[in-house]
C-alpha positions as CSV (number, residue, x, y, z in Angstrom):
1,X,-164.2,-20.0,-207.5
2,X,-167.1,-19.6,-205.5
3,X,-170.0,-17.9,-206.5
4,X,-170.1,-14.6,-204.3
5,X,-173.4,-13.9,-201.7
6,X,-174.3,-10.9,-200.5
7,X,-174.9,-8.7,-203.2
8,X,-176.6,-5.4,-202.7
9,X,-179.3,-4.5,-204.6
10,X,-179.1,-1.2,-207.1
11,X,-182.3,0.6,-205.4
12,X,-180.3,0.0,-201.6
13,X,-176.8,1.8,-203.1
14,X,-178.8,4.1,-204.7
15,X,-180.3,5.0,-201.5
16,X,-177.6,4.7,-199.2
17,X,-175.9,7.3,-201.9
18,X,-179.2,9.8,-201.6
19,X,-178.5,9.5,-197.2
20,X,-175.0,10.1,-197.8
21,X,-175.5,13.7,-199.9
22,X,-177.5,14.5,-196.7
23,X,-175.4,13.5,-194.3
24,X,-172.7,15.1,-196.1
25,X,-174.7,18.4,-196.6
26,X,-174.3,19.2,-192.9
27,X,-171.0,18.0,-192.2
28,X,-169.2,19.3,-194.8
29,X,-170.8,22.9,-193.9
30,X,-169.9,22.2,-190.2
31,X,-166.4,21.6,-190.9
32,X,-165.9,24.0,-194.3
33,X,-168.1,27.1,-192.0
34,X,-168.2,26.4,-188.3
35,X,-164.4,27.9,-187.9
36,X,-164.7,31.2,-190.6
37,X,-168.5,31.7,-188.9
38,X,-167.5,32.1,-185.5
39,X,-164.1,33.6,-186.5
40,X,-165.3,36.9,-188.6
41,X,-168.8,37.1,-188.1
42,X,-169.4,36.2,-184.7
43,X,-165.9,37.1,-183.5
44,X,-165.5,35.1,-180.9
45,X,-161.9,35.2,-179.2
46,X,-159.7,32.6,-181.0
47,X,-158.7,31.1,-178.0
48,X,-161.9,31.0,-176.4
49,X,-162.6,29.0,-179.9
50,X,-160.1,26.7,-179.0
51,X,-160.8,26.5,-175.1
52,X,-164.5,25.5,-176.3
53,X,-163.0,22.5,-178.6
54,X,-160.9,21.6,-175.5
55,X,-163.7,21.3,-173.5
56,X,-166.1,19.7,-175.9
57,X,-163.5,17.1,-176.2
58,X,-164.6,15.7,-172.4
59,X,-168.0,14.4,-174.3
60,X,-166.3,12.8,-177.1
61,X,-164.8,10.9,-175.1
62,X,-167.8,9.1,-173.9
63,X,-170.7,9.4,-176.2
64,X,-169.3,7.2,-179.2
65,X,-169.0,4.3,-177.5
66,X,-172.1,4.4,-175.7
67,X,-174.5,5.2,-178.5
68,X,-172.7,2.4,-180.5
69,X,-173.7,-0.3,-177.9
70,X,-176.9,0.9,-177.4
71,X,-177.4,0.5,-181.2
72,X,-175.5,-2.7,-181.4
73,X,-178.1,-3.7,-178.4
74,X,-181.4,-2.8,-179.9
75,X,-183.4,-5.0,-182.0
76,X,-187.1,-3.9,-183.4
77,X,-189.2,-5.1,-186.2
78,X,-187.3,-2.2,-188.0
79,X,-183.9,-3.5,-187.5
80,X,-181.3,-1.6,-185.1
81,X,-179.7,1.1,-187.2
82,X,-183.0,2.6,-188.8
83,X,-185.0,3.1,-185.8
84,X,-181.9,6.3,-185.2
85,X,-181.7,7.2,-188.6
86,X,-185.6,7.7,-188.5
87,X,-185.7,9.6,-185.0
88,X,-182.3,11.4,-184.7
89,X,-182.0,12.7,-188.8
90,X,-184.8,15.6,-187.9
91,X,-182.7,16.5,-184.3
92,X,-179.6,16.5,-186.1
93,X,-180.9,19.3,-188.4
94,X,-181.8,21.4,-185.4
95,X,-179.2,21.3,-183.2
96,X,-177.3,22.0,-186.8
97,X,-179.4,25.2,-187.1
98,X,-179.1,25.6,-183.6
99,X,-175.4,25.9,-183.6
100,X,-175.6,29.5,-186.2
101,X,-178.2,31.0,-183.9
102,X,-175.9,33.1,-181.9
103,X,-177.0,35.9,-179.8
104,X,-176.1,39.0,-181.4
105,X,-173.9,42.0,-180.1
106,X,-173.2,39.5,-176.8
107,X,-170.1,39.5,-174.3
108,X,-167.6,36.7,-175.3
109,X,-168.6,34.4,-172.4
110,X,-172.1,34.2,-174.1
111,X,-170.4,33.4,-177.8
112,X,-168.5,31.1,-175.9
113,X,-171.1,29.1,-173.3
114,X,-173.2,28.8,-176.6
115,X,-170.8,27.6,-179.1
116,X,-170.0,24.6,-176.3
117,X,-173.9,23.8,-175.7
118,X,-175.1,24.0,-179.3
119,X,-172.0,22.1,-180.2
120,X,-172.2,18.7,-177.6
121,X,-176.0,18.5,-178.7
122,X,-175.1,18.9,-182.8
123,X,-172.0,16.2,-182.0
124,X,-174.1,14.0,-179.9
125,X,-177.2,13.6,-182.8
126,X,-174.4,13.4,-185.5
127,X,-172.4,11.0,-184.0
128,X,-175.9,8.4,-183.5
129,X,-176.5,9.3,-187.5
130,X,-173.4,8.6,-188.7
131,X,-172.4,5.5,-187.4
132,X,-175.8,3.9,-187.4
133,X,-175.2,5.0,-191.4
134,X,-171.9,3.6,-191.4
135,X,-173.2,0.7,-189.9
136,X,-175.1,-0.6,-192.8
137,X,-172.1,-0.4,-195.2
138,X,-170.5,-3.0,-193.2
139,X,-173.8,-5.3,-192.2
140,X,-175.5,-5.2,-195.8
141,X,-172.2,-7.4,-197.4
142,X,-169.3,-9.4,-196.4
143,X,-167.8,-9.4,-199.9
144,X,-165.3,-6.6,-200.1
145,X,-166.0,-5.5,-204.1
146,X,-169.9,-4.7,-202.8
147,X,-169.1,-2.7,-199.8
148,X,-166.5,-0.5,-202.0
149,X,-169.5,-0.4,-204.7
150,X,-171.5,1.2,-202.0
151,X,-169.1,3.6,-200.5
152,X,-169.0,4.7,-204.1
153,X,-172.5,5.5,-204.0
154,X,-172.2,7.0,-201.0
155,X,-169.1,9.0,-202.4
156,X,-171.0,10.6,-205.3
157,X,-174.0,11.5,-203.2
158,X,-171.1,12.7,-200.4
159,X,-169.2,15.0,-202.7
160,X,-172.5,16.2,-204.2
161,X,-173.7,17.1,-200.9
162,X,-170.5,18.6,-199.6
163,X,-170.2,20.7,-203.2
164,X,-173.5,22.4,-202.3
165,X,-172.9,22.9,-198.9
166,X,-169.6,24.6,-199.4
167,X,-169.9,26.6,-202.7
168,X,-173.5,27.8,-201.6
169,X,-171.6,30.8,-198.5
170,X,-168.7,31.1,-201.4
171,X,-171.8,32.5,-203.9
172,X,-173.5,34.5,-201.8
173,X,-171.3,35.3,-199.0
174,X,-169.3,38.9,-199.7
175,X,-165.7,38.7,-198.6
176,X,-166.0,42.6,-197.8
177,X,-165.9,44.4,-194.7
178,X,-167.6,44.4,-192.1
179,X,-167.9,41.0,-192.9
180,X,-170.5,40.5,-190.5
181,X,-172.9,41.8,-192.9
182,X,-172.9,38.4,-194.2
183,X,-175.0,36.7,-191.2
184,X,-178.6,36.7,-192.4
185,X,-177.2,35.2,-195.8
186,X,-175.2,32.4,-193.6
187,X,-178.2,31.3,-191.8
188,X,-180.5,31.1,-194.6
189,X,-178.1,28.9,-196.2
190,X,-177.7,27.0,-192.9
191,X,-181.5,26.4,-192.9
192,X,-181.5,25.1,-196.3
193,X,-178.7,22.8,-195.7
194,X,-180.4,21.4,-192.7
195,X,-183.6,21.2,-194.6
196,X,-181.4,19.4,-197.3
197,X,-179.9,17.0,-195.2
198,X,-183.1,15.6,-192.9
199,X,-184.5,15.3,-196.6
200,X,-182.0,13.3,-198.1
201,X,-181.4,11.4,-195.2
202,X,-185.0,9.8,-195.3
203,X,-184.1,8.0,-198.7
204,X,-181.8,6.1,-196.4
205,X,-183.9,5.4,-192.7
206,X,-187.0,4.4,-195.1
207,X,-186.0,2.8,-198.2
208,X,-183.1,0.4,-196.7
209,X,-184.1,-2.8,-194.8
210,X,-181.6,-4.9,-192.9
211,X,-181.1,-8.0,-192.6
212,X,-182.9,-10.1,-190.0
213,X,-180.5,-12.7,-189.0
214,X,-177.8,-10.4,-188.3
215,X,-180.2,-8.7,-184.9
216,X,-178.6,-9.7,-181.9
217,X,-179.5,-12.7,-179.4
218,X,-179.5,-12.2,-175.7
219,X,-176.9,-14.8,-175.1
220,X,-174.6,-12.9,-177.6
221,X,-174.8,-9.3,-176.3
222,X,-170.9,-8.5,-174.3
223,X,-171.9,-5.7,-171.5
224,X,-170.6,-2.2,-172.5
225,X,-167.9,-2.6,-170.3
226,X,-166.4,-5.9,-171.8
227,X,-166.8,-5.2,-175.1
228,X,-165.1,-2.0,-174.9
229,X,-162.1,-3.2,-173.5
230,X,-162.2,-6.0,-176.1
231,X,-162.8,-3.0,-178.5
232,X,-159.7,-1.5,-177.2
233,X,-157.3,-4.7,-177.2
234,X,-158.1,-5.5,-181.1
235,X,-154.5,-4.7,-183.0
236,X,-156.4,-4.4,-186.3
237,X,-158.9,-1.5,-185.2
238,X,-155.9,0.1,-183.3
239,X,-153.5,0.3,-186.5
240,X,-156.5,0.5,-187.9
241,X,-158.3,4.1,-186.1
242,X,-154.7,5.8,-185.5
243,X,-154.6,6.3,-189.1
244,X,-158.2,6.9,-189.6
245,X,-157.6,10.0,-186.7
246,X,-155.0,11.5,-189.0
247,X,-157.0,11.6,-192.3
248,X,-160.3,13.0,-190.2
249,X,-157.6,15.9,-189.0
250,X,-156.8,16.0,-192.5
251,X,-160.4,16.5,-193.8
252,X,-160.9,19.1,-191.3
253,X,-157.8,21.3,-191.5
254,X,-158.5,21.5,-195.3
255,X,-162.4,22.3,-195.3
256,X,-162.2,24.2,-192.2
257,X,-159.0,26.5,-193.6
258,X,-159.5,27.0,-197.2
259,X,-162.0,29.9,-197.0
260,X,-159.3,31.4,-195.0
261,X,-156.9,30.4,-197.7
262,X,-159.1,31.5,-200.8
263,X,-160.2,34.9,-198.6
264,X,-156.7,35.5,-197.3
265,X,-154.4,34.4,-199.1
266,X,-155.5,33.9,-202.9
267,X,-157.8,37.5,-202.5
268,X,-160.5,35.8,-204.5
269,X,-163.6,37.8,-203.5
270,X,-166.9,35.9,-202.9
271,X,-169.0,37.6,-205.6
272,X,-166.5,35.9,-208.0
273,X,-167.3,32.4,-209.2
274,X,-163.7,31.4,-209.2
275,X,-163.1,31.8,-205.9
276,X,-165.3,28.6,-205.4
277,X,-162.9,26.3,-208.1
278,X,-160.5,25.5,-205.6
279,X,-163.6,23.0,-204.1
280,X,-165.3,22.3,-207.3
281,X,-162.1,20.8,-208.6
282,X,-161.4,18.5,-206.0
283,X,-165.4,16.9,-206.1
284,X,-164.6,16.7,-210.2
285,X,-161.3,14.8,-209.8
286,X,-162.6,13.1,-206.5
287,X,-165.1,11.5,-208.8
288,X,-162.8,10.9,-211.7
289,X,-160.4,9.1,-208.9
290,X,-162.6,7.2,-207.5
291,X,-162.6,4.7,-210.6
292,X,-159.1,4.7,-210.2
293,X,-159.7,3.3,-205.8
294,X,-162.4,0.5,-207.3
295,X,-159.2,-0.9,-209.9
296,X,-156.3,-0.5,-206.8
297,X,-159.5,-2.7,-204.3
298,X,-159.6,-5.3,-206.6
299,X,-156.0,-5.5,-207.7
300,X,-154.3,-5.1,-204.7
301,X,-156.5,-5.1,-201.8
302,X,-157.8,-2.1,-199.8
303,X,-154.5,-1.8,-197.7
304,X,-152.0,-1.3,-200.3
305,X,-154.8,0.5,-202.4
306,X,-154.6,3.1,-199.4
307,X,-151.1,3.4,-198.9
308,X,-150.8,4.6,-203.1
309,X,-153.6,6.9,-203.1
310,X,-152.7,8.6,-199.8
311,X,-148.7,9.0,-201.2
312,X,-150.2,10.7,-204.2
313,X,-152.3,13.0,-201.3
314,X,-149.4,14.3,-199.4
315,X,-147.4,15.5,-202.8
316,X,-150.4,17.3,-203.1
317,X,-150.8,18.9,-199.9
318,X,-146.7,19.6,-200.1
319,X,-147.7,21.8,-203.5
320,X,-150.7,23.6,-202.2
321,X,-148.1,25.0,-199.2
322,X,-146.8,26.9,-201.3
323,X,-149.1,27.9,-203.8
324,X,-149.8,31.6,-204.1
325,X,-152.2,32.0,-207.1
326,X,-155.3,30.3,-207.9
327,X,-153.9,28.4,-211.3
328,X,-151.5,26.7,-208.7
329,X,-153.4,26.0,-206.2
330,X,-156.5,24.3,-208.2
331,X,-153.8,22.2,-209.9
332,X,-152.4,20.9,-206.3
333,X,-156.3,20.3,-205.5
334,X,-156.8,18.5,-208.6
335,X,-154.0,16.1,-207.2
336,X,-155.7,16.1,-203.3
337,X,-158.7,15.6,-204.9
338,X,-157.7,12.7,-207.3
339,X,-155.7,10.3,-204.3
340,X,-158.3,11.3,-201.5
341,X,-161.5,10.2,-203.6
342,X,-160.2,6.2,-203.7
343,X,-159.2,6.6,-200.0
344,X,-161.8,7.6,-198.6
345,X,-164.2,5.0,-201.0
346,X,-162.0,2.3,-199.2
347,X,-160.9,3.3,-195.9
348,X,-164.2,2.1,-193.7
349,X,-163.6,-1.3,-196.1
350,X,-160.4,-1.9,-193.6
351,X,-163.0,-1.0,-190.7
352,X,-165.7,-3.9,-192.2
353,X,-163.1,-6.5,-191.8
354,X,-161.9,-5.8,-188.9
355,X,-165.7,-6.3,-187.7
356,X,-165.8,-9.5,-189.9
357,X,-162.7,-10.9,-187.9
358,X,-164.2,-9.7,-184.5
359,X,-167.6,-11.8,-185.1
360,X,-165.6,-14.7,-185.2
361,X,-164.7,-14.6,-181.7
362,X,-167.7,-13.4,-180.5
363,X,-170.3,-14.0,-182.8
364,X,-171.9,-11.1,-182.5
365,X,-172.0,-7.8,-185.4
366,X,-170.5,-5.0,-183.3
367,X,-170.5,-2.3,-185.7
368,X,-171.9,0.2,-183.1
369,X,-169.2,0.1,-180.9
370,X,-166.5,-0.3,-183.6
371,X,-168.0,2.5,-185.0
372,X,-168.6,4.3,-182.1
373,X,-165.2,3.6,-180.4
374,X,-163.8,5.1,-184.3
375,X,-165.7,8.6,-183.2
376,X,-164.4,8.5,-179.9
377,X,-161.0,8.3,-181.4
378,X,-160.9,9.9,-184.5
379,X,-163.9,13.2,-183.5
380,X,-160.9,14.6,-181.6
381,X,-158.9,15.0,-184.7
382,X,-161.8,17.7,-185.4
383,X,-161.0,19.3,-181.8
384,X,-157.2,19.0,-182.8
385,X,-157.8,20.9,-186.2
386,X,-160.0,23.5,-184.1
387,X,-157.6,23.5,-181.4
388,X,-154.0,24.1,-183.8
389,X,-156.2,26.7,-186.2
390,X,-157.2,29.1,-183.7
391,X,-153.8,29.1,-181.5
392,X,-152.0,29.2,-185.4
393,X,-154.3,32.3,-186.3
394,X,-153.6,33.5,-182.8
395,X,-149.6,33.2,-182.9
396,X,-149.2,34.2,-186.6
397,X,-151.5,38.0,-185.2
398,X,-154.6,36.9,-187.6
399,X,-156.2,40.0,-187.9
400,X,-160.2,39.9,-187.3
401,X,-160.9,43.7,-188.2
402,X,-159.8,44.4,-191.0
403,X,-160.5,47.7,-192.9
404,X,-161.7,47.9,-196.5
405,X,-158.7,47.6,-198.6
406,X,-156.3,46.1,-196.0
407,X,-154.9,42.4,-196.2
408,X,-153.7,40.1,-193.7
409,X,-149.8,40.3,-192.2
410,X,-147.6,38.4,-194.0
411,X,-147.1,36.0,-190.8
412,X,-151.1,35.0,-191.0
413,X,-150.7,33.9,-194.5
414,X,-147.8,31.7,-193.6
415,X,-149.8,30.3,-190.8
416,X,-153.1,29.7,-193.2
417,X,-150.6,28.5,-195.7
418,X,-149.2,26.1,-192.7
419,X,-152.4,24.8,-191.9
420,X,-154.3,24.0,-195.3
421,X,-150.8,22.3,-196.5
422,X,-147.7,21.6,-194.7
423,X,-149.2,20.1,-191.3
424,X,-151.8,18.2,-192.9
425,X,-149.4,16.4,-195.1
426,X,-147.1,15.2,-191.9
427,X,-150.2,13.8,-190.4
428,X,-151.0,11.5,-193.1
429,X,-147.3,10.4,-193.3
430,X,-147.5,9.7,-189.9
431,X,-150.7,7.6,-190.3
432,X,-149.5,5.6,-192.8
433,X,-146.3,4.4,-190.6
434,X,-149.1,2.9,-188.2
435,X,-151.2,1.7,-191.6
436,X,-148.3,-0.4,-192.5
437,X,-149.0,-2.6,-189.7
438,X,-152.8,-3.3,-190.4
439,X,-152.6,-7.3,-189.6
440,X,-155.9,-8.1,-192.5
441,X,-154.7,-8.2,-195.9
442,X,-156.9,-9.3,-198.8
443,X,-153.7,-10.7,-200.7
444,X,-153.1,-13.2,-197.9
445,X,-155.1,-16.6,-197.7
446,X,-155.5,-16.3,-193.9
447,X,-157.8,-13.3,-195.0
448,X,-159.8,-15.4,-197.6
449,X,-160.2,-18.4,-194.9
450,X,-161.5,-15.6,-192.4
451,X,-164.3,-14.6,-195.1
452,X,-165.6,-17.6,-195.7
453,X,-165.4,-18.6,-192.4
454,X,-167.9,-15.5,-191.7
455,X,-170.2,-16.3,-194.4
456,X,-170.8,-19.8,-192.9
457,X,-171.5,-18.3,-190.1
458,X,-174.2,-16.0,-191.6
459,X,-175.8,-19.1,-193.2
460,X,-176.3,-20.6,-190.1
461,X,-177.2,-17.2,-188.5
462,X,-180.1,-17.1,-191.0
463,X,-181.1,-20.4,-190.6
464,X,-181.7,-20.1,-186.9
465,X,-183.6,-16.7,-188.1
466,X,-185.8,-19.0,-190.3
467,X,-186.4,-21.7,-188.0
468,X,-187.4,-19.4,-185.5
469,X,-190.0,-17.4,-187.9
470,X,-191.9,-20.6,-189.1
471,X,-192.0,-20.9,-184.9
472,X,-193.9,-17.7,-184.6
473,X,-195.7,-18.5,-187.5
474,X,-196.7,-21.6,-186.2
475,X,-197.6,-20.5,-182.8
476,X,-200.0,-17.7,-183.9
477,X,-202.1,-20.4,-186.1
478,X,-202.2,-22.2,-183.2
479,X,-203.7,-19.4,-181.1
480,X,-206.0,-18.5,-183.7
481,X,-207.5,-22.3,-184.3
């Protein structure tokens, strides 16, 4: 057996982990907060909420791609991905903050304008962060045990990050009415969590270097065009990103409808600690799980690692549809919580060999655009969650003004009941039907040839990166003699 390369240092995991609770920090209050924020404290029209996801959709379309080849494209003494983790971590926390600022007492055209500006410039500074972060999963290691070593990292600091950002409005928020007494609170919180996350994030743009040889040479860079399309035409990503847009409609639906569910449905008030269980017991048995992902990687590959800990998923999410009291329900998250840790340690390992495979052919590290093309894809699942929640709370007459005492029609509960369960659950059975297909499986040797095929080309990669070093080092000798 040969002896394996690429091995990441503990400092680099432990810092990748430290940028993932910050990234984390503001996503997972973005998706858990945006919807219940805007909803019953702003009060904006529910389907002038949805009309503004419709529209916002028209930038998704374009921005992933385009930051990813510019990333793919750059090369400073810093590396590629750093330079935007150094610049873009401080915007992101604004336009975060940004996004919570709302006028107050406005028409609903204002709510509405300003939840669509504040929203493109959060998306666009999130989506350079995050896949210039998920970037360096892929580039830092070839071998498939190290990069689900980091993501597990990365998953602890993650579900750290998205604990505090979630549970911090269940403390301190009051689920009494008018519950727009709760805005000052929210936006302290928001501030914090920005503060948090531009913090955090830091450990990552300033205590990771990457490697050298893997910059990109002039005669390698495809045009934006061109390496879309081949983007595009690759059957692995495809198979690959459907199912990756039904779990990110997943993740959404669940954060972004279970303060509805634990407010609305359970009656758990927010001055009450165990109204903030539901959450706290899917990060303890996300992290109990995740030991659980690392034994399925290495016994039986990432794909069919998946496919087991997204079955055990959907019986969970089947459950929670019907769970009325909190005892239930924290036992069906205890069961999300379990099979969705391992997956999500493992699913961006099926995207890192899909890049593997694709600098084969063109010998060039495209994890911008396969990242980028990924958020162009899968960010509308997010739209698609926003989209289905507010014409759900709309349909089943989700009542925004309630009086003290008074709880929400019985079809609104079967419509939040709908969307933190049922619907989610079908999604992920539909993504696995396209999962099934996913060409690269560690189990087969044409996988195994492919890796090592890869890691010669990364010797030779470095060599040329040497030789052309001792060049420069050479040349400035000369000019100095």
């Amino acid at each position: 057996m040969e002896p394996k390369k690429d091995i990441i240092p503990l400092k680099t995991k432990i810092n990748y982990g430290i940028g993932s609770l910050g990234l984390q920090s503001t996503t997972g209050l973005f998706t858990a907060w945006t919807l219940i924020y805007y909803i019953k404290i702003v009060k904006i029209n529910p389907l002038l909420w949805s009309l503004a996801w419709v529209i916002y959709f028209a930038w998704n379309l374009i921005n992933g791609p385009i930051f990813g080849h510019l990333s793919d494209r750059t090369n400073t003494k810093y590396g590629r991905r750093i330079p935007y983790l150094m610049v873009c971590s401080p915007l992101l926390s604004i336009s975060f903050i940004l996004l919570y600022l709302t006028p107050i007492n406005s028409e609903q055209w204002v709510y509405f304008l300003w939840l669509i500006m504040t929203l493109i410039a959060y998306d666009s500074f999130f989506t350079i962060v995050a896949l210039t972060f998920n970037s360096l999963m892929s580039e830092l290691s070839i071998e498939p045990e190290e990069r689900a070593n980091l993501n597990f990292f990365a998953g602890i600091g993650g579900g750290i990050g998205l604990a505090i950002s979630y549970a911090l409005p269940i403390l301190f928020i009051q689920n009494v009415e008018p519950y727009d007494q709760n805005r000052s609170v929210f936006l302290t919180i928001v501030i914090f969590v920005a503060l948090l996350g531009v913090i955090f994030l830091a450990f990552t743009a300033f205590g990771i270097k990457e490697r050298r040889e893997l910059m990109p040479e002039k005669s390698q860079i495809l045009g934006l065009w061109k390496s879309t399309k081949k983007t595009l035409r690759n059957r692995s990503f495809l198979t690959f990103v459907i199912f990756n847009f039904m779990i990110t409609f997943v993740i959404a639906a669940i954060l972004s409808n279970l303060p509805f569910y634990i407010h609305d449905v359970l009656n758990a008030s927010g001055d009450n600690l165990l109204a903030s269980t539901p959450l706290l017991i899917y990060i303890i048995f996300s992290i109990i799980g995740y030991p659980l992902g690392l034994y399925l990687n290495k016994k039986c590959g990432n794909k069919q690692a998946i496919i087991i800990l997204s079955s055990i998923v959907v019986i969970g999410l089947v459950l929670l549809t019907f769970a009325n009291n909190l005892i239930f329900a924290n036992i069906c998250f205890a069961i999300i919580g379990f099979g969705f840790s391992g997956q999500t340690l493992l699913i961006l390992t099926l995207l890192a060999d899909v890049i593997d495979k694709d600098e084969l052919e063109t010998g060039e590290r495209r994890e911008g655009m396969f990242f980028g093309t990924n958020a162009l894809i899968t960010k509308p699942a997010q739209t698609m969650s926003a989209v289905i929640s507010g014409l759900v709370l709309y349909l089943t007459l989700y009542d925004q003004d309630l009086n003290p005492g008074e709880t929400q029609p019985i079809s609104a509960i079967i419509g939040i009941k709908l969307l933190i369960g049922l619907i989610p659950a079908i999604f992920i059975v539909i993504g696995l039907l396209f999962l099934w297909y996913y060409p690269l499986d560690p189990k087969c040797e044409d996988y195994k040839e492919m890796k090592r095929k890869v890691s010669s080309l990364h010797d030779e990669k470095l060599k040329r990166c040497r030789e052309k070093l001792a060049c420069i080092i050479d040349e400035n000798k000369d000019k100095k003699n």
